[in-house]
C-alpha positions in Angstrom: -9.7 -3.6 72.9 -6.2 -4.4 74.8 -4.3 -7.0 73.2 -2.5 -10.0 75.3 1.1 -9.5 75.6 0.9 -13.0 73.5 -0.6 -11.3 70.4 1.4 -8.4 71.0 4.7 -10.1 70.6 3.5 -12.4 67.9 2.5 -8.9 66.2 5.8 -7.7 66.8 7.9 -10.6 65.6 6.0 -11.2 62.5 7.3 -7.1 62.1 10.5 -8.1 62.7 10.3 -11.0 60.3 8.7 -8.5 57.6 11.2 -6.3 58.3 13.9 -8.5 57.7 12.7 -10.1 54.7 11.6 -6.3 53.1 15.4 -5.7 53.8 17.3 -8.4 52.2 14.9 -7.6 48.7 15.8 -4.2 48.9 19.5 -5.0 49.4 19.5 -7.4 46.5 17.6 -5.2 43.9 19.6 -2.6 44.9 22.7 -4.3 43.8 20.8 -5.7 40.9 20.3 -1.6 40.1 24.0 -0.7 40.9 25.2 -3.4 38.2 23.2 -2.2 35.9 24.2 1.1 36.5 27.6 0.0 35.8 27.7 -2.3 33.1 25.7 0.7 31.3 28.3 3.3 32.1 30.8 1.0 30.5 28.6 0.2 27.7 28.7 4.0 27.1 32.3 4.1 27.5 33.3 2.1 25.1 30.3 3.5 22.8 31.7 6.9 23.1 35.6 5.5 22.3 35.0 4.3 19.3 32.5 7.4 18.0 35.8 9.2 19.1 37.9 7.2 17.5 35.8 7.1 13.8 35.4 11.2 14.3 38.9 11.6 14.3 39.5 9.4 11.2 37.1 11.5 9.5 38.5 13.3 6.8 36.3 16.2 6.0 33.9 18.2 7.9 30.8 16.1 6.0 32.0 12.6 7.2 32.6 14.2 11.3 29.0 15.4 11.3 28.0 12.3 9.8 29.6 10.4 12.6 28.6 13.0 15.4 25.1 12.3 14.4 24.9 8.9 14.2 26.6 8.9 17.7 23.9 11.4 19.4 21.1 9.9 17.6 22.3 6.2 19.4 23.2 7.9 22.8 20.2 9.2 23.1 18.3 6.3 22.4 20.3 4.2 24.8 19.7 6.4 27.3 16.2 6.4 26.6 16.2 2.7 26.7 18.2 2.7 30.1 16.3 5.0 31.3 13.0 2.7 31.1 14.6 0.1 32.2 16.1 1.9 35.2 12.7 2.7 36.2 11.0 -0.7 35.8 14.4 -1.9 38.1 13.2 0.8 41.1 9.7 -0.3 40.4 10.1 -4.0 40.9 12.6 -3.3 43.8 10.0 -1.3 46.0 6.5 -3.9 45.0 9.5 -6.8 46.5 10.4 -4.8 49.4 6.5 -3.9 50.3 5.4 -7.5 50.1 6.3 -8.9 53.1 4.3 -6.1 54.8 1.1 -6.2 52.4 -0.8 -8.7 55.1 -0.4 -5.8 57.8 -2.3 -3.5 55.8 -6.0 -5.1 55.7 -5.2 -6.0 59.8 -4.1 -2.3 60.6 -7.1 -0.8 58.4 -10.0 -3.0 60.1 -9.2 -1.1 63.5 -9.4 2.5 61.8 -12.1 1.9 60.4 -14.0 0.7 63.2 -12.4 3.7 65.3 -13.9 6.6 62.3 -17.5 5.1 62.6 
């Protein structure tokens, strides 16, 4: 069935609009992700500093494993933890950025599945 050039460029602007929109939510969570980014890579700095610092106060071999230790054992779980959280940030960024397109999808499908019959 041929569409009026009236639905056609009411189809095509409410892309655009989707479009749009999808773009300024990715934008945003992106920089939401870049900050976090960030402001854990200082955390980290300033985590590993000060394990530096204690490990070279240490005064015998016991007491620098001791400290090494305890400073893996808490880098690892903060990267663990970042990690999640990294991921549930990408997650929540692309569901945002798909939205705006969701009410294309049950309009798009009712034609193929007509056409596959």
């Amino acid at each position: 069935m041929i569409k009026s050039f009236e639905e056609i460029s009411k189809t095509n602007k409410e892309v655009m609009d989707s479009s749009l929109k999808s773009y300024a939510s990715l934008t945003k969570g992106m920089q939401t992700i870049a900050a976090e980014a960030t402001d854990f890579s200082k955390s980290q700095y300033e985590t590993g500093t000060a394990a530096f610092e204690k490990l070279t106060a240490t005064k015998s071999v016991e007491k620098a494993m001791e400290v090494q230790t305890e400073y893996a054992k808490s880098a690892y779980e903060a990267m663990v933890a970042q990690a999640t959280k990294m991921s549930e940030l990408y997650m929540n960024v692309a569901k945002e950025a798909f939205q705006p397109f969701e009410a294309f999808v049950p309009a798009a499908a009712t034609p193929a599945a007509k056409t596959t019959k």
